[in-house]
C-alpha positions in Angstrom: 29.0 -12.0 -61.3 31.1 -9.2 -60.1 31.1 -8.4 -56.5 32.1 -5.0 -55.2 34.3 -4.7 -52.2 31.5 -2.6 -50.5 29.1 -5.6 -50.9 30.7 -8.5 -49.3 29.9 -7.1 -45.8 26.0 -7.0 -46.6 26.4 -10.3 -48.5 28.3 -11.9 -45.2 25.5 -10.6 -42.8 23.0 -12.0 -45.2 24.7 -15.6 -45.2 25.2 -15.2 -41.8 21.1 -15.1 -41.1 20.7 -18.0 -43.6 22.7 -20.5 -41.6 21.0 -19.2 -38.4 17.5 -19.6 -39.8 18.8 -23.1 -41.0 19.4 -24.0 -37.3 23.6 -24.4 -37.9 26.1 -22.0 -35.1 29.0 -20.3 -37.0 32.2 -20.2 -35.7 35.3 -17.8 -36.1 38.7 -19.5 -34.7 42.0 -18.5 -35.1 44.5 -21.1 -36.8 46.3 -22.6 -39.9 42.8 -23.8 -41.7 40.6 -22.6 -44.6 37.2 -23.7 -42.9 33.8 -25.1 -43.6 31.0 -27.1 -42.6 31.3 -29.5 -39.6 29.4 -31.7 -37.1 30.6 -30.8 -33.4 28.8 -33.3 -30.9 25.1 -33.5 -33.3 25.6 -29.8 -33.5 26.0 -28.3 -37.2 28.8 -25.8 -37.5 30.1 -23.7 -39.8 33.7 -23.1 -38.6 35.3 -19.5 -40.2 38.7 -18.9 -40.0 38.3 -15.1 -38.0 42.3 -14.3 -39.7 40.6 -14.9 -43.5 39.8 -11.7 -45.5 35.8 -11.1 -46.2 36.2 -12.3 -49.4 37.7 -16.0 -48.6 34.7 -15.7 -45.2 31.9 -15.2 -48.0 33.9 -18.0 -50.3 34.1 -20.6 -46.4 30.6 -19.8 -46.1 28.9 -19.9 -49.4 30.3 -23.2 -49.7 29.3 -24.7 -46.7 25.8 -23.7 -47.1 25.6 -25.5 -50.5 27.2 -28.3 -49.1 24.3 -28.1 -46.3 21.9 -28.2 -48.8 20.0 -24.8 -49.9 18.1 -25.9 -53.0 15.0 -26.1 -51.1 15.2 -23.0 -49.1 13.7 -19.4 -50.7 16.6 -17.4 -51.3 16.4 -13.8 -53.4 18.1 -14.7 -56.9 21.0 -12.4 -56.3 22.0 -14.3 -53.0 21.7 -17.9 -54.7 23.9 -17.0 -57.6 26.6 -15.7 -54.9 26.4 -19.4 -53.6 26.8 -20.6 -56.5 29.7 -19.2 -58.1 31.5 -18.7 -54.8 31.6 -22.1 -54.5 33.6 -22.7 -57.5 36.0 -19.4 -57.1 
């Protein structure tokens, strides 16, 4: 699927809500890391490096969430192909 550059902000908000709603904190830090998914004290974060373009943020993200586990969460067919092929890019 191709992604315009325009879209990745909407797409980012979007994933954003998702991990919300799924009860996990995101977390933008500065440093030499890619990111990802993370238990912080029984907490479930999502750690972002902030320095990251949106396109590797979407990519950190995406990722995380399927590692989280999404395949039993309604999510509109556009959003769940995102997560999928992000997570292979």
């Amino acid at each position: 699927m191709k992604i315009k550059e325009k879209e990745f902000e909407s797409i980012f908000e979007e994933l954003k809500a998702l991990a919300q709603q799924m009860g996990v904190k995101v977390r933008f830090e500065k440093g030499d890391f890619k990111g990802g998914y993370c238990l912080l004290k029984d907490s479930k974060v999502i750690v972002i490096n902030k320095m990251a373009n949106l396109q590797r943020k979407v990519m950190t993200l995406s990722a995380a969430l399927k590692e989280l586990g999404i395949e039993e969460i309604y999510l509109p067919p556009k959003l769940r192909q995102i997560i999928d092929e992000m997570d292979f890019i």
